[in-house]
C-alpha positions in Angstrom: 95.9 183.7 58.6 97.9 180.6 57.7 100.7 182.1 59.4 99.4 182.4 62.8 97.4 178.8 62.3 100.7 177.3 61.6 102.7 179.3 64.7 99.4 178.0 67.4 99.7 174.5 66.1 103.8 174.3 67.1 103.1 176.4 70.1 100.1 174.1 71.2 101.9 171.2 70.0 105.3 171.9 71.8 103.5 171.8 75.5 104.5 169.1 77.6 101.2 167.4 79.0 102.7 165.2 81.7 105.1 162.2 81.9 102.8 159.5 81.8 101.7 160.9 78.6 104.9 159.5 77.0 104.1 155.8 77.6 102.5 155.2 74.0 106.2 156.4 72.7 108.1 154.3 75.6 106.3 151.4 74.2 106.3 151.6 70.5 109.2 153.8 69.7 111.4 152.9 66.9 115.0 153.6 66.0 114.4 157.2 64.3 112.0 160.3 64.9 110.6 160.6 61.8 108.4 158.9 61.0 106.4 160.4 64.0 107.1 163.4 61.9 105.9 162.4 59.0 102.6 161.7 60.6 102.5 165.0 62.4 103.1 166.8 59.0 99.9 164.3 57.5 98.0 165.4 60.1 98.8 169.3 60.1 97.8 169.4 56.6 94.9 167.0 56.5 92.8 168.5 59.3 94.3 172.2 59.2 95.1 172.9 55.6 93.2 171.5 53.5 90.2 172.2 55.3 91.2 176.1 55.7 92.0 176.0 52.2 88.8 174.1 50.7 86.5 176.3 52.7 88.1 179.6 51.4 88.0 177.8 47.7 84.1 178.1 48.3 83.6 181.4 49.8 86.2 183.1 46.8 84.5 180.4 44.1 81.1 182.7 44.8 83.0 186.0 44.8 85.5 185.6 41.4 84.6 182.6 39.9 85.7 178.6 40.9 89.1 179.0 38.3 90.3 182.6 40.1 89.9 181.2 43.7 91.1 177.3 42.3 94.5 179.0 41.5 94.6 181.2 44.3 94.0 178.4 46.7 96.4 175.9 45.1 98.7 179.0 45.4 98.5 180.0 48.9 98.3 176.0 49.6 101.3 175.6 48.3 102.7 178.5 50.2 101.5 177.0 53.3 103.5 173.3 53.1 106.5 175.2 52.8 105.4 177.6 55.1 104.5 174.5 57.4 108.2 172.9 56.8 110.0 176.1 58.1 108.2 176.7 61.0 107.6 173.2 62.2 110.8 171.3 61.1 113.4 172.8 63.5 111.3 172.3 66.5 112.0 168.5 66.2 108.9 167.9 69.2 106.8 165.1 68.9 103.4 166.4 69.9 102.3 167.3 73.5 105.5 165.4 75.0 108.6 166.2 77.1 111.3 164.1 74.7 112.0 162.4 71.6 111.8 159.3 71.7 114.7 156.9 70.6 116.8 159.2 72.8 118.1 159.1 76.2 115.1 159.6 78.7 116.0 162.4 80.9 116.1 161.4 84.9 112.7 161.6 86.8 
């Protein structure tokens, strides 16, 4: 389940919206891609994640006790960050735009 979560968040992620949706970038960008990375990985695991991972503590908590599904959980949490790190990593996208910025803007 995590798996396919993780491969639809880079797919959705890696479509281009349009060009004027690069302005907040154009305007604010820094000298490295990373740190827009770092947020993107805050936010995969924050809103995704966690909350995949909370709500399956709760539903397992009821069927083998809250120490069975607290260590399954943490286990298949842990499973997913480096699951997210593979898959997301070596797409090097910021979200939903058509370049990175700090780079050379590609001719309109």
């Amino acid at each position: 389940m995590t798996f396919f979560l993780l491969i639809g968040i880079k797919d959705a992620n890696s479509l281009p919206v349009n060009w004027s949706a690069n302005w907040v970038f154009v305007t604010s960008e820094g000298p490295g891609k990373w740190p827009y990375f770092s947020a993107f990985r805050k936010v995969v695991f924050l809103f995704y994640l966690l909350p995949l991972y909370l709500s399956l503590f709760v539903f397992y908590s009821f069927l083998w006790g809250w120490r069975k599904s607290g260590l399954h959980c943490l286990y298949d949490l842990v499973f997913a960050v480096f699951l997210m790190e593979i898959l997301i990593l070596p797409a090097a996208q910021i979200s939903f735009c058509l370049f990175l910025p700090a780079r050379e803007k590609p001719a309109a």
